[in-house]
N, C-alpha and C positions, 0 to 999 in steps of 0.2 A: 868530674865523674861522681865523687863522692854525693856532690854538692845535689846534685842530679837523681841518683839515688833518693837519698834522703828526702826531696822535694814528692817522687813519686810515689812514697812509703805514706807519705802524708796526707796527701790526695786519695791513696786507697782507705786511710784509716777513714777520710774523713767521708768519704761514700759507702763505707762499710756503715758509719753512724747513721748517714740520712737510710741506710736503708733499714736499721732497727728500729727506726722509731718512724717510719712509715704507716697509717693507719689508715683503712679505707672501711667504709661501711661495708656490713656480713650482708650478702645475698637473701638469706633469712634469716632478719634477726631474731633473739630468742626475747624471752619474754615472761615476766611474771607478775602473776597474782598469787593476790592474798583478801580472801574474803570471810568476814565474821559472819557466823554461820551458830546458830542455836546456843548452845553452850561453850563453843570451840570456833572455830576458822577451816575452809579450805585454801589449801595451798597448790598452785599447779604450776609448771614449768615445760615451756613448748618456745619450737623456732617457728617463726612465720613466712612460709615461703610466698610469694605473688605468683599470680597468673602468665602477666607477662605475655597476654596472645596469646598463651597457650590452652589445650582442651587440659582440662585437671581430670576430670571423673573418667574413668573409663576408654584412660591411655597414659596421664603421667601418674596418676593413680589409677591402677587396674583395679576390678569389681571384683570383688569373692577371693581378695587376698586380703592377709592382715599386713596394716599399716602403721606406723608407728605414730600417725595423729599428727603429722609438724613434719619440718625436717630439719637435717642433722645428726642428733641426740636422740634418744628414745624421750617424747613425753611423760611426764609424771604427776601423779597427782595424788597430794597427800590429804588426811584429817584429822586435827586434834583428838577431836572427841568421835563417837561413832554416829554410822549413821547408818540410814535404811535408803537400800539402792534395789529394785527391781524385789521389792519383798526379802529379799538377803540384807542381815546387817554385818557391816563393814567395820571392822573395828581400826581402832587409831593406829595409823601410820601411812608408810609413803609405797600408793603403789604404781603398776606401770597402766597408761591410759592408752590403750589399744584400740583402732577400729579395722572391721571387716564393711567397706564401702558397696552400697547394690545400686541401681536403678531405682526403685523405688521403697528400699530398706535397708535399713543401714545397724550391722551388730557393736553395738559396742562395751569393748570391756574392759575390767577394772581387772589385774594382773600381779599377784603376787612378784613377777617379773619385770624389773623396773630397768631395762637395759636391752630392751628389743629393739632394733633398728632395721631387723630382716625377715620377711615371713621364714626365714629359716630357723630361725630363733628362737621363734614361739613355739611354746607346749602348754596344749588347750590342757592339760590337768591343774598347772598352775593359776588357772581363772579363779578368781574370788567372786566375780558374778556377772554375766552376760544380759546385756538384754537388746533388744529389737526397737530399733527407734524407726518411724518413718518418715521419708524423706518430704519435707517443703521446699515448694519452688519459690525463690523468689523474685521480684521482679527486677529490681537492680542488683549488677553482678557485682561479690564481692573481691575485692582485687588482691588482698591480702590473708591468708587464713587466720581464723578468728577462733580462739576459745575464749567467752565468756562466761559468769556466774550472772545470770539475770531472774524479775522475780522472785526476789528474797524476801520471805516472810520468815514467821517466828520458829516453824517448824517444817519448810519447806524450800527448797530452790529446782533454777533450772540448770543445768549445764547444757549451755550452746555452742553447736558446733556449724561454720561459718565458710561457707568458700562458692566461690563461682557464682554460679545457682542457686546455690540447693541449702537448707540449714538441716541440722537434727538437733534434740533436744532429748537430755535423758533427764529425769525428775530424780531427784536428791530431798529425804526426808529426813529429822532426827525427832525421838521421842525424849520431850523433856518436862513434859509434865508433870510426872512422877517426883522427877530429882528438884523442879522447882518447891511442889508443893512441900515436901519433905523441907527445903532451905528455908519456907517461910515458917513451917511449923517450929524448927530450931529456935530461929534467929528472935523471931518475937515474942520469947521466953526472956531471952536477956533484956539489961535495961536499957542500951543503945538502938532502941525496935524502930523498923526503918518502913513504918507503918504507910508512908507514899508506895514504897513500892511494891510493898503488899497487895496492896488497895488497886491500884494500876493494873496489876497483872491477872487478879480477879475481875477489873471491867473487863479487860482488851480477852480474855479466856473463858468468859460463861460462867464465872465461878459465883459464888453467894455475893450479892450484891448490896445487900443488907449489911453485910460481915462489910464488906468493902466502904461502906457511908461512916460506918465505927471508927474502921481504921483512920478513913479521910479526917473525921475530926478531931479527933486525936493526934493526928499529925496539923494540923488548924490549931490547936491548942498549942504546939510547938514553937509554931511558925507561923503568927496572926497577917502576918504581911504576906504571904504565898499566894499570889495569887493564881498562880498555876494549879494548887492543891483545890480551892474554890470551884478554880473549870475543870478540874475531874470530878468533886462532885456532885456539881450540877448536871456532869455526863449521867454519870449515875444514877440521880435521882430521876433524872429524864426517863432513864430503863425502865426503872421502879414504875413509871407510869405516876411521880408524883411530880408533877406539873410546876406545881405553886413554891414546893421547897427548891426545886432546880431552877426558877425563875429567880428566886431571891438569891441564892450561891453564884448564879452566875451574872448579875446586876454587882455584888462582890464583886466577883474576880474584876468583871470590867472597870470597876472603881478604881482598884487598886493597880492594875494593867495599865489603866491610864495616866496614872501619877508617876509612874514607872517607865511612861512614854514604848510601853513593847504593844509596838502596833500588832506584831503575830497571835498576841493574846487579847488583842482588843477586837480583834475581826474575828477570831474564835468564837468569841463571846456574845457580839451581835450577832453572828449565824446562829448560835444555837437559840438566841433569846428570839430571832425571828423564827426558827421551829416552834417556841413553844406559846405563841399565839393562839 
């Protein structure tokens, strides 16, 4: 009986174990991003539920209620640095990503409130800033909901929002202009002056261009084997509307590209020297 006992103490312990370490995939899993973004990064964190057959808009998500954007957890969505959202700037940190789903417009908003999981939850005073996205149809349904960061430029993104049907998009800006320019007038005081990427950000920004062919050769001077510094500025000079000097900087670069075997700077180089024909 003892023996008996003991056998069946065993048996439980040991199906007590298979059932702690039991692990099956989450219904919707959760999900995160992290994307570089101006000066800083956005951070967001969402579950993604599926379709599944079923109608999402305007029955498992109801119209004209606030949503918690995912499910599960309340979605969040944080920023290093600040940024500019519906005209309203956001300053750094993590807030709650809210939407109000319509028919053919959709609110969405960014919530001091990082833990709403029920329109009972929410209180529209704690908004940091709303805005009106409207709805696109699209043609293939999406089966799984989607938050992405897409269209990321230097001082711009989009935030997409993904399911069934339908997307919305809210536009995400940051102003860095100011704080760069400010960085190069520092930096290239000292003696460690980092005169490429100076020169870079004056092409790819509108800035003196002139000032920018300075700094190019100067960093040339650095670094005679660069052949990337070459094909910037032969970009350059192409702007300048100086033909003849961008034709010879970039007949460089491709000399030196070649010997370097970087075919990405070798086809660079022949497109632009077929421009300046």
């Amino acid at each position: 009986m003892k023996r008996l006992i003991l056998l069946l103490s065993a048996i439980g312990t040991l199906q007590l174990g298979f059932a702690q370490q039991l692990k099956v995939p989450a219904p919707s899993p959760a999900q995160y991003i992290k994307q570089d973004f101006g000066l800083g990064n956005i951070e967001i964190n969402y579950s993604r539920p599926s379709k599944k057959g079923r109608t999402i808009f305007g029955d498992l998500v109801p119209y004209g209620k606030v949503w918690r954007t995912g499910a599960n957890s309340a979605s969040t969505i944080q920023f290093s640095d600040e940024v500019i959202i519906g005209g309203v700037t956001v300053k750094p940190g993590k807030y709650g990503l809210l939407t109000i789903p319509g028919t053919n417009e959709w609110t969405i908003i960014v919530s001091k409130q990082t833990d709403v999981t029920s329109p009972a939850e929410y209180k529209q005073e704690e908004d940091v800033v709303r805005v009106n996205a409207a709805v696109k149809s699209l043609k293939e349904a999406v089966e799984s909901f989607t938050i992405e960061i897409a269209n990321v430029a230097a001082t711009s993104c989009d935030l997409l929002l993904s399911w069934e049907n339908m997307s919305v998009s809210l536009p995400i800006k940051t102003e860095i202009d100011s704080r760069v320019m400010k960085q190069i007038e520092q930096v290239l005081i000292k003696d460690n002056r980092p005169y490429f990427s100076g020169a870079a950000y004056y092409i790819d920004n509108g800035k003196d261009l002139n000032q920018a062919v300075i700094w190019l050769d100067k960093a040339i001077a650095n670094n005679p084997k660069a052949y990337w510094i070459y094909y910037r500025k032969a970009v350059a000079l192409e702007k300048l509307g100086k033909k003849k000097e961008a034709k010879e900087a970039a007949l460089k670069s491709l000399e030196l590209a070649t010997e370097e075997q970087d075919d990405t700077y070798v086809q660079h180089n022949k497109k632009l020297l077929d421009s300046l024909k």
